[in-house]
PDB file of N, CA, C and O in Angstrom:
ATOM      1  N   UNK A   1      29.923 -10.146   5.488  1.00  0.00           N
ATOM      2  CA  UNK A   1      28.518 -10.118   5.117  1.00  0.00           C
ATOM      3  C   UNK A   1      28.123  -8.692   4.774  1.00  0.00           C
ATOM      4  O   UNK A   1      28.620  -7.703   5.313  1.00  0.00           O
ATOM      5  N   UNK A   2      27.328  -8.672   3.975  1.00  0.00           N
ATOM      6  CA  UNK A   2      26.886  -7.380   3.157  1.00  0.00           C
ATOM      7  C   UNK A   2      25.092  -7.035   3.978  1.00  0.00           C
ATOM      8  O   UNK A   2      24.224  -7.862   4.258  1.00  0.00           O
ATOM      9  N   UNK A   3      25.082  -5.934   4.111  1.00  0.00           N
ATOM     10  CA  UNK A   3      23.678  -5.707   4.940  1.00  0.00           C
ATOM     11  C   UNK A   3      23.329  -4.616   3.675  1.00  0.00           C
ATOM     12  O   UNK A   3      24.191  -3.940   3.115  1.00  0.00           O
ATOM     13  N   UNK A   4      22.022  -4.597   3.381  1.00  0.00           N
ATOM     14  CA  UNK A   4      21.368  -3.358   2.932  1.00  0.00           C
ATOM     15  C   UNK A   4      20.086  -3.121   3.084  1.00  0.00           C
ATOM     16  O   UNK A   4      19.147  -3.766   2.615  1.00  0.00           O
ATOM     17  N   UNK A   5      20.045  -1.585   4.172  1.00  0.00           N
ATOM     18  CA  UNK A   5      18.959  -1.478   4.839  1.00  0.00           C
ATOM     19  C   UNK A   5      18.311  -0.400   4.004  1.00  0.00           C
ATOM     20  O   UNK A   5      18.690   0.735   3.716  1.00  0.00           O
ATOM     21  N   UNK A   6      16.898  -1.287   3.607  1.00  0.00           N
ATOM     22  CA  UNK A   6      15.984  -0.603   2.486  1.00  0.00           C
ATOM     23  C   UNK A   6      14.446   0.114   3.328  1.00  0.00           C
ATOM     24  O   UNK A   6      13.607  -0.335   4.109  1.00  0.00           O
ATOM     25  N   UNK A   7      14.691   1.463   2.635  1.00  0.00           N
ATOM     26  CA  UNK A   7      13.955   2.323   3.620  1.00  0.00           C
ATOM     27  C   UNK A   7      13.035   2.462   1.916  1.00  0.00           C
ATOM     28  O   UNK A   7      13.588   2.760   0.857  1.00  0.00           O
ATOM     29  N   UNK A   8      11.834   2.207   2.063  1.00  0.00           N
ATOM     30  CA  UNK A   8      10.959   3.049   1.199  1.00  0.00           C
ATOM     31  C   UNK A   8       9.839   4.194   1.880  1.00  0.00           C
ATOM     32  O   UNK A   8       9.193   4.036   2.916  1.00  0.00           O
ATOM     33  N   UNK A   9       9.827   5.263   1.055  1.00  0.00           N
ATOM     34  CA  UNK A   9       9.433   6.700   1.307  1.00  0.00           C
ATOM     35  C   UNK A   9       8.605   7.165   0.207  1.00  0.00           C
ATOM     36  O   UNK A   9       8.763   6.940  -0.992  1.00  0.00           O
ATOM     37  N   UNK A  10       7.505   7.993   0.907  1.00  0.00           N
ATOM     38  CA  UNK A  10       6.948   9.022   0.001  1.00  0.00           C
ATOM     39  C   UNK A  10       6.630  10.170   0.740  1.00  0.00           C
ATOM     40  O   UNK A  10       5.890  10.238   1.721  1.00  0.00           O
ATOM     41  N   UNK A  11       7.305  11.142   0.136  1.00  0.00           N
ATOM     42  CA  UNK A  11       7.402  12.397   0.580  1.00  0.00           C
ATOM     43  C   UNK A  11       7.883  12.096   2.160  1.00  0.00           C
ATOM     44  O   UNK A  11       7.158  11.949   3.144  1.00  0.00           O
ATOM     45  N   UNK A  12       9.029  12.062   2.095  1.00  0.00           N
ATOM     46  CA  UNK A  12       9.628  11.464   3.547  1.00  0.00           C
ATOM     47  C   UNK A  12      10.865  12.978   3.793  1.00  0.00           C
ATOM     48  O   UNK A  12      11.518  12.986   4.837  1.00  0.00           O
ATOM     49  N   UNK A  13      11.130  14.557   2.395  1.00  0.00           N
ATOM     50  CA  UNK A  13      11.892  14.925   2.934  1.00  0.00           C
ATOM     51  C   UNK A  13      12.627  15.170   4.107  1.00  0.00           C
ATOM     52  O   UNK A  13      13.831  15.113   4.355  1.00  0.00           O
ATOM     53  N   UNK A  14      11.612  15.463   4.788  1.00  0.00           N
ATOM     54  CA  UNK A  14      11.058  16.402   5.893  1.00  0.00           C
ATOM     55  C   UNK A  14      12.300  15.246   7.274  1.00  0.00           C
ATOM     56  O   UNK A  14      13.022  15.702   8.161  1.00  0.00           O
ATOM     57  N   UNK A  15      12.118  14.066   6.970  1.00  0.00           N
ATOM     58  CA  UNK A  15      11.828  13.198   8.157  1.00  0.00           C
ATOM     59  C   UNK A  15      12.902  12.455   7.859  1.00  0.00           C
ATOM     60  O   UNK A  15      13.351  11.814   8.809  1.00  0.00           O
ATOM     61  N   UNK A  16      13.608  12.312   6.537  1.00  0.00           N
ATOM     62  CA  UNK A  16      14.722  11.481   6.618  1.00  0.00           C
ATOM     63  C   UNK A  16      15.833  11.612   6.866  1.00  0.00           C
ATOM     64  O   UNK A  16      16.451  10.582   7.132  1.00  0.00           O
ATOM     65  N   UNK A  17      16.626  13.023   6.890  1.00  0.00           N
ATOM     66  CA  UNK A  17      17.784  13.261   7.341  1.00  0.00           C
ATOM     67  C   UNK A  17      17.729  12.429   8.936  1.00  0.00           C
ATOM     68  O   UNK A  17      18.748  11.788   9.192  1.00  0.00           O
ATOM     69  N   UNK A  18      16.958  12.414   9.669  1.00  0.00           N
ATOM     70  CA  UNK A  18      16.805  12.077  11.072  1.00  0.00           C
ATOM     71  C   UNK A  18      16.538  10.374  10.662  1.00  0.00           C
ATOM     72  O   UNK A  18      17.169   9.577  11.356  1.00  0.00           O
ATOM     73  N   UNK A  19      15.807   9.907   9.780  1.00  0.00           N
ATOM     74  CA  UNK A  19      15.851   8.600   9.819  1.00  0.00           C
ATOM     75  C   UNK A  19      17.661   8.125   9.375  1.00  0.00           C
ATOM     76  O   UNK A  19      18.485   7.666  10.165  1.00  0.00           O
ATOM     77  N   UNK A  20      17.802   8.320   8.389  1.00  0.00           N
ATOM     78  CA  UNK A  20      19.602   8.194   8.300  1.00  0.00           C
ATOM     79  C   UNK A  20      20.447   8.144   9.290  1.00  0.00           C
ATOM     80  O   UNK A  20      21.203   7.256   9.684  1.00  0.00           O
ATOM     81  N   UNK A  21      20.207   9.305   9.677  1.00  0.00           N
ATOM     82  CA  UNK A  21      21.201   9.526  11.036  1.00  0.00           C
ATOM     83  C   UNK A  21      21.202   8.540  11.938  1.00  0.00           C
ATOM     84  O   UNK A  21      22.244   8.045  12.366  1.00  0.00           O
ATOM     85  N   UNK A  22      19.669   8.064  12.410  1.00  0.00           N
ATOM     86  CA  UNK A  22      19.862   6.758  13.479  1.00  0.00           C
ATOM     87  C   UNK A  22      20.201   5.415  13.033  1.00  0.00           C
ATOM     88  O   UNK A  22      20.294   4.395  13.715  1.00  0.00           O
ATOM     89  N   UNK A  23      20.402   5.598  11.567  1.00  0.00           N
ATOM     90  CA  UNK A  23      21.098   4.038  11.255  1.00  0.00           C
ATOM     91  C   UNK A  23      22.341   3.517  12.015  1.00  0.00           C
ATOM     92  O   UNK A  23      23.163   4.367  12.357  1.00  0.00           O
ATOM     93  N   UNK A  24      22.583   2.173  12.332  1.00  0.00           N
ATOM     94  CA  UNK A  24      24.071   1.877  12.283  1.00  0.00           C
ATOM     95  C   UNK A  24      24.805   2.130  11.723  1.00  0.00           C
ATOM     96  O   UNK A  24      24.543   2.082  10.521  1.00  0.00           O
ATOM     97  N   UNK A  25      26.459   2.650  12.160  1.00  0.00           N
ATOM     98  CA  UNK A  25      27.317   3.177  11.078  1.00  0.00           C
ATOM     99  C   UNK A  25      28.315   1.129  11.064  1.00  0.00           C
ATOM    100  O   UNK A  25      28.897   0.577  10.130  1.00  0.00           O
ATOM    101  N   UNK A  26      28.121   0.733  12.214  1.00  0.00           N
ATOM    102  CA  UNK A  26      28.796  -0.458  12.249  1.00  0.00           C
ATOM    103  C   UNK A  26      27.913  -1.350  13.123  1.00  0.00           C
ATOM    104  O   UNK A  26      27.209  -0.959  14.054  1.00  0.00           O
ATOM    105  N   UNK A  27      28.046  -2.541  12.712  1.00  0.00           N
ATOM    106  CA  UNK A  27      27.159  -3.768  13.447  1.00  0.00           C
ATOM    107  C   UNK A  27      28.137  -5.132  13.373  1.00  0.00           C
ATOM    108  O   UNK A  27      28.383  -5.633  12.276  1.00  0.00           O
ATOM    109  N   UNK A  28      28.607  -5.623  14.451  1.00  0.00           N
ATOM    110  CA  UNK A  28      29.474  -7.214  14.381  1.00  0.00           C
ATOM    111  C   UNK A  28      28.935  -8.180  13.498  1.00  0.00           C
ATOM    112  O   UNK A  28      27.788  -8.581  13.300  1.00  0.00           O
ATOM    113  N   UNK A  29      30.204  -8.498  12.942  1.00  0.00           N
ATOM    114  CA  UNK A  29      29.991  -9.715  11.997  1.00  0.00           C
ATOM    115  C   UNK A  29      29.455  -8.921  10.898  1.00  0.00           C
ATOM    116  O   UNK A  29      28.822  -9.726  10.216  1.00  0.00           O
ATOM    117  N   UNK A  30      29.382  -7.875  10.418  1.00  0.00           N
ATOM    118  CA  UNK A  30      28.626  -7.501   9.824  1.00  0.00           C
ATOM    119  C   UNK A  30      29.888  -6.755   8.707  1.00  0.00           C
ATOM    120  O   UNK A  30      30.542  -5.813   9.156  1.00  0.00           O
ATOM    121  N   UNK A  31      30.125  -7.198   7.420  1.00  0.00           N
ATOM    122  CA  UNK A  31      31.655  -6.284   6.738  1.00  0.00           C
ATOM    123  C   UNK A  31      31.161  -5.015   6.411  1.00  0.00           C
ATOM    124  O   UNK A  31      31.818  -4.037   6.768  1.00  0.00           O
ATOM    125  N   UNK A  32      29.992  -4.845   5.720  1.00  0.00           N
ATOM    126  CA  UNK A  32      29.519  -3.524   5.102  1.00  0.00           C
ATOM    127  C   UNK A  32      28.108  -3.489   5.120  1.00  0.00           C
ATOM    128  O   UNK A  32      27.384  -4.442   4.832  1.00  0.00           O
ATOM    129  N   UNK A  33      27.692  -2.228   5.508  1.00  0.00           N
ATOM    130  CA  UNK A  33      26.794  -1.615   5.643  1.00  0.00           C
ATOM    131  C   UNK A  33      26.147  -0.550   4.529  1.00  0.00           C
ATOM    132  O   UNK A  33      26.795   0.489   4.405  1.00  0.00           O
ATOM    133  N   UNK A  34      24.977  -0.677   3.724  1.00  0.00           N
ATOM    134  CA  UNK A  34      24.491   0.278   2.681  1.00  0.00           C
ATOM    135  C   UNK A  34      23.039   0.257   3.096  1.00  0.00           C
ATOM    136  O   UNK A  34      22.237  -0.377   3.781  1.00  0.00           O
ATOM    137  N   UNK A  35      23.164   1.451   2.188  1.00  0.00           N
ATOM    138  CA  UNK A  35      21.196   2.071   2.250  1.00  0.00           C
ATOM    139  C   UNK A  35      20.947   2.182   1.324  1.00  0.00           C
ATOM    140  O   UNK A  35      21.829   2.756   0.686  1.00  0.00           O
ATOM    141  N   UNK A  36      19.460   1.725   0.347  1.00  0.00           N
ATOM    142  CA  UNK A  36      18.722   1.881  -0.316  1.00  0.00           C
ATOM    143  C   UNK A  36      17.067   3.086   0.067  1.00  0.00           C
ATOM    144  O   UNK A  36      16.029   2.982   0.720  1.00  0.00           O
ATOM    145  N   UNK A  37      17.624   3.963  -0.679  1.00  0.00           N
ATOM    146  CA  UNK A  37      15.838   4.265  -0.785  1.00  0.00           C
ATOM    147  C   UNK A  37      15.189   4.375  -1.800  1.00  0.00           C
ATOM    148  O   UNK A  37      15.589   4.765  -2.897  1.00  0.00           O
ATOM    149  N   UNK A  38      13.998   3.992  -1.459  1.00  0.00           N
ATOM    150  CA  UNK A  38      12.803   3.502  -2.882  1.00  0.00           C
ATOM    151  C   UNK A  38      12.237   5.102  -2.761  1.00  0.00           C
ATOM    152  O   UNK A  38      12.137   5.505  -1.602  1.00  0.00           O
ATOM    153  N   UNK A  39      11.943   5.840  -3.594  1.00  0.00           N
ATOM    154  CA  UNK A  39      11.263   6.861  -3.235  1.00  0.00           C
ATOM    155  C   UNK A  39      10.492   6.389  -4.354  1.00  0.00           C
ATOM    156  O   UNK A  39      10.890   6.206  -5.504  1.00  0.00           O
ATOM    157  N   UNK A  40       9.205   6.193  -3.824  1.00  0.00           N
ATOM    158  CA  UNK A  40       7.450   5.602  -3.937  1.00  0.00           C
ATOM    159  C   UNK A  40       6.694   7.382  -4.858  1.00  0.00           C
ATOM    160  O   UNK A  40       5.530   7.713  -4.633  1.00  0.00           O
ATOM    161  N   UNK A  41       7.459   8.092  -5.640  1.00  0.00           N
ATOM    162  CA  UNK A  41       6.764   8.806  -6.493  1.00  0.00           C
ATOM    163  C   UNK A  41       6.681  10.356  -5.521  1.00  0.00           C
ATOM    164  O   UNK A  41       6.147  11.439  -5.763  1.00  0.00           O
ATOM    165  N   UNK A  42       7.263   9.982  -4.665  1.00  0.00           N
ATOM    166  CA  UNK A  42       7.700  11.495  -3.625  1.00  0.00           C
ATOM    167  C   UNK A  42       7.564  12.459  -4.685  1.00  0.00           C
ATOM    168  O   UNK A  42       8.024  12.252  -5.807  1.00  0.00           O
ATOM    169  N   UNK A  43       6.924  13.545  -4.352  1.00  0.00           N
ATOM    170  CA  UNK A  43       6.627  15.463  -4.883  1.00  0.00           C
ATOM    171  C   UNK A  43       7.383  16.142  -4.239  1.00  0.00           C
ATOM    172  O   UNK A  43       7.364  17.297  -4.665  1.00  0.00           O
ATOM    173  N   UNK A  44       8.514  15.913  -2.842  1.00  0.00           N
ATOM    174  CA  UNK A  44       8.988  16.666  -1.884  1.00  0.00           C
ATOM    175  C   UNK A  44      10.164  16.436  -2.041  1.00  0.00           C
ATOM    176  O   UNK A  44      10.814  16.784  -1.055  1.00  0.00           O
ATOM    177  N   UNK A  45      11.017  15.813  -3.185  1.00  0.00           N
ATOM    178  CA  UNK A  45      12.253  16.098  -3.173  1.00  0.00           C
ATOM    179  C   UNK A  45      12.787  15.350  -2.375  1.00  0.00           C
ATOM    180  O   UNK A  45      13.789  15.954  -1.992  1.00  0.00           O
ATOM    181  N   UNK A  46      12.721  14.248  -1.811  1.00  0.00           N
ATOM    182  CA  UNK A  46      13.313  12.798  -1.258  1.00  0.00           C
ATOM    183  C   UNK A  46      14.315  12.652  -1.416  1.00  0.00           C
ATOM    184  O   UNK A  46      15.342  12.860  -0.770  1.00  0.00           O
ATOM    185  N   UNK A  47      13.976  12.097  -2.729  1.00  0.00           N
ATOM    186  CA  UNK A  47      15.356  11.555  -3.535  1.00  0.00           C
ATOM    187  C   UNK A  47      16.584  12.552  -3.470  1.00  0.00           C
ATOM    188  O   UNK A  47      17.646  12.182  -2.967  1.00  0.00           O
ATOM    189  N   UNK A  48      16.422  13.786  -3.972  1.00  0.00           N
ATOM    190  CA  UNK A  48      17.267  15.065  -3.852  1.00  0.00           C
ATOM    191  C   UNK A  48      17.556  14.526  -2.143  1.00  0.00           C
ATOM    192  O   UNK A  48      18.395  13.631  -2.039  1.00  0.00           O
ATOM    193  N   UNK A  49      17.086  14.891  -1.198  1.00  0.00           N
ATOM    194  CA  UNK A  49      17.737  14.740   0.326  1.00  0.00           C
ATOM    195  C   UNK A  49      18.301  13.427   0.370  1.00  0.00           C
ATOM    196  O   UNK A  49      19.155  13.048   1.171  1.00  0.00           O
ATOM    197  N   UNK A  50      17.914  12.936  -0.296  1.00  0.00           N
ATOM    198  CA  UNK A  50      18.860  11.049  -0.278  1.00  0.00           C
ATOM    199  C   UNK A  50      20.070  11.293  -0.937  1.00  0.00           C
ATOM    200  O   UNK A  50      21.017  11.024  -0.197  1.00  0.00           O
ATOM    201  N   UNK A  51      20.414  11.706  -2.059  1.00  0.00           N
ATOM    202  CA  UNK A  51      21.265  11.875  -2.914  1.00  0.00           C
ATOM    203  C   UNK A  51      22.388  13.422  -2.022  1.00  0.00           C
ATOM    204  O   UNK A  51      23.578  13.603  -2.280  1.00  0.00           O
ATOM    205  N   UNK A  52      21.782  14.056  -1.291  1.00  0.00           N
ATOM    206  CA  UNK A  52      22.179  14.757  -0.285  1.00  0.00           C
ATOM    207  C   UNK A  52      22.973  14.623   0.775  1.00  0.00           C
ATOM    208  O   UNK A  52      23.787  15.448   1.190  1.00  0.00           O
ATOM    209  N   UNK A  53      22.718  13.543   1.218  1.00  0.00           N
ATOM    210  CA  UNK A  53      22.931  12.835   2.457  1.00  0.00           C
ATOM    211  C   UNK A  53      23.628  11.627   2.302  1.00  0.00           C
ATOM    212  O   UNK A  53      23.679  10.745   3.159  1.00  0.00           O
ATOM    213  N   UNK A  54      24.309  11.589   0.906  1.00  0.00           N
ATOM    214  CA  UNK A  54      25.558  10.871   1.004  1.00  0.00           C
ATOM    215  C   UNK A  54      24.377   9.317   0.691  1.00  0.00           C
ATOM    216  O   UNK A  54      24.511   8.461   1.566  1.00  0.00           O
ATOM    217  N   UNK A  55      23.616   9.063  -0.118  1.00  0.00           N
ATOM    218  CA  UNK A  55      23.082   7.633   0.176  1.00  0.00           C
ATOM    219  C   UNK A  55      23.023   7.236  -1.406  1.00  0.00           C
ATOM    220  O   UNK A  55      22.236   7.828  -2.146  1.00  0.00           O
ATOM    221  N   UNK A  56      24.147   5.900  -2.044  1.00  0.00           N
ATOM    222  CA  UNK A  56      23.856   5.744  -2.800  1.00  0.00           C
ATOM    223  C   UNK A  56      23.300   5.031  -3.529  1.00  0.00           C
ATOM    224  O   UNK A  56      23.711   5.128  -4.685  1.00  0.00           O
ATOM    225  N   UNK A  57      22.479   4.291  -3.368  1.00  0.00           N
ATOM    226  CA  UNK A  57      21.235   3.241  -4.006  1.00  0.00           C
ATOM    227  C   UNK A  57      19.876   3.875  -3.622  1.00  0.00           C
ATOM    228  O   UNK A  57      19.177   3.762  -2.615  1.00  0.00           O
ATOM    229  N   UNK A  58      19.752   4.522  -4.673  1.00  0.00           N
ATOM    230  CA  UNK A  58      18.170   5.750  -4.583  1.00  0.00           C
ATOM    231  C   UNK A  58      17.307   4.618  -5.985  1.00  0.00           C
ATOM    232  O   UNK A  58      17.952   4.251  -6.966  1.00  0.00           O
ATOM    233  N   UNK A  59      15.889   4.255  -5.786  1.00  0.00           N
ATOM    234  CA  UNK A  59      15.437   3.734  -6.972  1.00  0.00           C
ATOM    235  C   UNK A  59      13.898   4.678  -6.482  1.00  0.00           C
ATOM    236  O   UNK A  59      13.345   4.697  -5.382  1.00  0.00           O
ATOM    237  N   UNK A  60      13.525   5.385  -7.745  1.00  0.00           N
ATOM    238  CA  UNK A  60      12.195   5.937  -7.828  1.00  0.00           C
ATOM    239  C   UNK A  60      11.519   5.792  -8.699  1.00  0.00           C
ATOM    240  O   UNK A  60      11.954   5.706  -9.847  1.00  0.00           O
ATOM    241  N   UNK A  61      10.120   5.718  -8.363  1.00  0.00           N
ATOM    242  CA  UNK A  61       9.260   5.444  -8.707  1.00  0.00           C
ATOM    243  C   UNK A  61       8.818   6.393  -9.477  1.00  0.00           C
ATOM    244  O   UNK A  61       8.937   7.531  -9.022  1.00  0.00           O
ATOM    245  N   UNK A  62       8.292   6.265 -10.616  1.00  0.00           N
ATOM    246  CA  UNK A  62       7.693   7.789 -11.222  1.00  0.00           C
ATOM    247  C   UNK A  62       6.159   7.701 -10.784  1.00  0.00           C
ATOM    248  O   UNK A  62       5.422   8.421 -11.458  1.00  0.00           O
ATOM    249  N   UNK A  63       5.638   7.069  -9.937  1.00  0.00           N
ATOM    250  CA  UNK A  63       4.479   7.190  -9.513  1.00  0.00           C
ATOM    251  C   UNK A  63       4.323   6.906  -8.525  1.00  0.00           C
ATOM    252  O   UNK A  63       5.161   6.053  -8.232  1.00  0.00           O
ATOM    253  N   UNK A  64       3.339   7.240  -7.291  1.00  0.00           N
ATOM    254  CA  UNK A  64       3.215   6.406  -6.334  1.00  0.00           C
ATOM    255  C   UNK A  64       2.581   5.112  -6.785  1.00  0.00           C
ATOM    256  O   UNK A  64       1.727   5.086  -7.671  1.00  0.00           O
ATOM    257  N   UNK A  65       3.102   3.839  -6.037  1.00  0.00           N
ATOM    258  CA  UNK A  65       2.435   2.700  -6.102  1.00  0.00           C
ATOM    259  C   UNK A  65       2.374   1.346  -5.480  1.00  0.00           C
ATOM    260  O   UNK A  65       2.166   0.178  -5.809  1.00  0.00           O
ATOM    261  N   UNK A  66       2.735   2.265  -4.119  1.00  0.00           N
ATOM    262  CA  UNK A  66       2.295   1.890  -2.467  1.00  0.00           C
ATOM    263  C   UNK A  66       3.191   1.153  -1.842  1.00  0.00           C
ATOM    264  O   UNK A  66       4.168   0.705  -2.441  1.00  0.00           O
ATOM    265  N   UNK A  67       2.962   0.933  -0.534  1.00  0.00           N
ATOM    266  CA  UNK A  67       4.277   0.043   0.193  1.00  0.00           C
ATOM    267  C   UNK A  67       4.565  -0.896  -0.396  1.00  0.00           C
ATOM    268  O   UNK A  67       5.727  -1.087  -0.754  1.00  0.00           O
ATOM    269  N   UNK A  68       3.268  -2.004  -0.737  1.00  0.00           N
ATOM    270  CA  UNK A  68       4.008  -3.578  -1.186  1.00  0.00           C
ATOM    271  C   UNK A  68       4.696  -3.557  -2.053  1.00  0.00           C
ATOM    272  O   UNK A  68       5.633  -4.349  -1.960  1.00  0.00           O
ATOM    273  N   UNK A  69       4.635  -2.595  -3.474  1.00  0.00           N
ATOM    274  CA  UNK A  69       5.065  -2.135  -4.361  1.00  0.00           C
ATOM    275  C   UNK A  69       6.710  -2.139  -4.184  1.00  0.00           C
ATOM    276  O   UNK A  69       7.580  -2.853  -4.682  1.00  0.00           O
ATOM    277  N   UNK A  70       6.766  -0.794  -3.057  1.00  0.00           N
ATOM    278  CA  UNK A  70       8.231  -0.108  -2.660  1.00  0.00           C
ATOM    279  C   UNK A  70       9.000  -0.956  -2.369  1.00  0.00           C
ATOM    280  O   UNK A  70      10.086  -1.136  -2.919  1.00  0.00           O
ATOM    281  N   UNK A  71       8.486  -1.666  -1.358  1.00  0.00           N
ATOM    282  CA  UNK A  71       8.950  -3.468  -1.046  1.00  0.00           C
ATOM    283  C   UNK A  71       9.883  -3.857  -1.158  1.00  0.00           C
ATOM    284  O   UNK A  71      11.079  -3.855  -0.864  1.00  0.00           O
ATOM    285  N   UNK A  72       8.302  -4.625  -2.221  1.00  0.00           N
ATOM    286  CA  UNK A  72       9.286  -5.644  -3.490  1.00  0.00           C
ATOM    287  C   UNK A  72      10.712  -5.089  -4.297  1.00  0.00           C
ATOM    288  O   UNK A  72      11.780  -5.692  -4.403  1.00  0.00           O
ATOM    289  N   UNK A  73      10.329  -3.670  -4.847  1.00  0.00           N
ATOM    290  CA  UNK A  73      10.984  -3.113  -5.824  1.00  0.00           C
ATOM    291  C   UNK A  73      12.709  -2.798  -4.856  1.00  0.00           C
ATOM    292  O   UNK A  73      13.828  -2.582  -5.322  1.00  0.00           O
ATOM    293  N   UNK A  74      12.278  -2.894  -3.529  1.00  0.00           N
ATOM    294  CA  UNK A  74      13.970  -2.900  -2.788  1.00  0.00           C
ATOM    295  C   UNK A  74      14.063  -4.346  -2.492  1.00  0.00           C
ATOM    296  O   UNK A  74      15.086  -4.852  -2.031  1.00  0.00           O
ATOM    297  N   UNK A  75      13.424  -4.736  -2.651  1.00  0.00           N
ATOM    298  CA  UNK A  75      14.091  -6.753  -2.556  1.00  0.00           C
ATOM    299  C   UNK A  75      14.852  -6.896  -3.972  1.00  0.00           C
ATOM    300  O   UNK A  75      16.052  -6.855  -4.241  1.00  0.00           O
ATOM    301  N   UNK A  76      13.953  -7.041  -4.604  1.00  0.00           N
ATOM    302  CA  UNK A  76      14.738  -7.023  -5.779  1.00  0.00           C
ATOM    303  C   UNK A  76      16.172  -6.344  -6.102  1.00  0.00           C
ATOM    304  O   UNK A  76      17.089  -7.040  -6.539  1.00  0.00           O
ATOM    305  N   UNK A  77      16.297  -5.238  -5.917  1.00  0.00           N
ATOM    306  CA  UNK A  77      17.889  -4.477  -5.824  1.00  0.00           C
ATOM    307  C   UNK A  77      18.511  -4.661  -4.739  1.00  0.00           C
ATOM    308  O   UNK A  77      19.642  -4.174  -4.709  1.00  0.00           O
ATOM    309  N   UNK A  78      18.086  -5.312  -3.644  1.00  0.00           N
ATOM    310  CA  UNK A  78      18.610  -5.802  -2.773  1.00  0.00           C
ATOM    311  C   UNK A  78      19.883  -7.374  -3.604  1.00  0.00           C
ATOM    312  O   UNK A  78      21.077  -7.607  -3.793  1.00  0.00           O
ATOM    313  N   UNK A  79      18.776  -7.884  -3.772  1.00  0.00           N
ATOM    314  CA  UNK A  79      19.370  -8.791  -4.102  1.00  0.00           C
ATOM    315  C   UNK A  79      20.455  -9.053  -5.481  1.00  0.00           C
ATOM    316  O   UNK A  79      21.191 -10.028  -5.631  1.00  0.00           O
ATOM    317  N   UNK A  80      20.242  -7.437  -6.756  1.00  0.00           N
ATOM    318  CA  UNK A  80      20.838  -7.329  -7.665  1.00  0.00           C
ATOM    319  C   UNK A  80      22.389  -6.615  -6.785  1.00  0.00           C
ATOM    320  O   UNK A  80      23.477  -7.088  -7.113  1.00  0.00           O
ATOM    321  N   UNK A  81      22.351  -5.794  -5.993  1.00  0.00           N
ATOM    322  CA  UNK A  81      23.341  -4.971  -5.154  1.00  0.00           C
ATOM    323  C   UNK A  81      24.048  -6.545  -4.546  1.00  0.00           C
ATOM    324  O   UNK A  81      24.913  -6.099  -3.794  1.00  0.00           O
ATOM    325  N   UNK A  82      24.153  -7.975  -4.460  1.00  0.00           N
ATOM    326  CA  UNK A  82      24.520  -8.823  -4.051  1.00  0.00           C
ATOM    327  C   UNK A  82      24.642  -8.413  -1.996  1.00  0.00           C
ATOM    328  O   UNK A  82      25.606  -8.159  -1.273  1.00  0.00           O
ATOM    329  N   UNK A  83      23.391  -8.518  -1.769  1.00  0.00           N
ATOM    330  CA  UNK A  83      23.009  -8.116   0.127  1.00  0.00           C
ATOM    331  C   UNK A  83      23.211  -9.602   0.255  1.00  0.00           C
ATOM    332  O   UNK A  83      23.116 -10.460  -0.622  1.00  0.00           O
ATOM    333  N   UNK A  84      23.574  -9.755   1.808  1.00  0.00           N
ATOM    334  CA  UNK A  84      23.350 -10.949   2.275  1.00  0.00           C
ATOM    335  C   UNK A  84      22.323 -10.958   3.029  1.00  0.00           C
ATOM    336  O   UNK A  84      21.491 -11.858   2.912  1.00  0.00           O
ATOM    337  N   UNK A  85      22.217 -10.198   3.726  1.00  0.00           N
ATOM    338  CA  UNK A  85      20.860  -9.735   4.898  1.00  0.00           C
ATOM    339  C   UNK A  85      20.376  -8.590   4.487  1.00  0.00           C
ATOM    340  O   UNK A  85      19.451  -8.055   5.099  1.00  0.00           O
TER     341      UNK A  85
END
């Protein structure tokens, strides 16, 4: 089973190396593990610390245009990335 845990952010530099870090590196029953981040129109260089930090499914927004927005827009690549959970 494929997991992909979708974090959306705006202006989250500051705070995500530490959110990453407490992810699971392994979970039972579970084959592979990925991260998505939506960066929601971030000014602080997010994406740059995502792309930093080893994370490769980055989708940004060229604008902010709010959580439900960020969401959706990681369901959707969730489900193009073929996630099971």
């Amino acid at each position: 089973m494929k997991l992909i845990i979708q974090i959306p952010c705006f202006n989250e530099a500051e705070t995500l190396p530490q959110a990453l870090a407490e992810l699971p590196d392994a979970i039972p029953g579970i084959d592979c593990i990925e991260t998505l981040i939506i960066d929601d129109g971030s000014g602080d260089g997010t994406a740059d610390i995502a792309r930093q930090l080893g994370v490769t499914h980055i989708i940004r927004h060229p604008r902010n245009l709010g959580l439900a927005q960020a969401f959706q827009t990681g369901l959707d690549a969730c489900l193009r990335l073929g996630a099971d959970i």
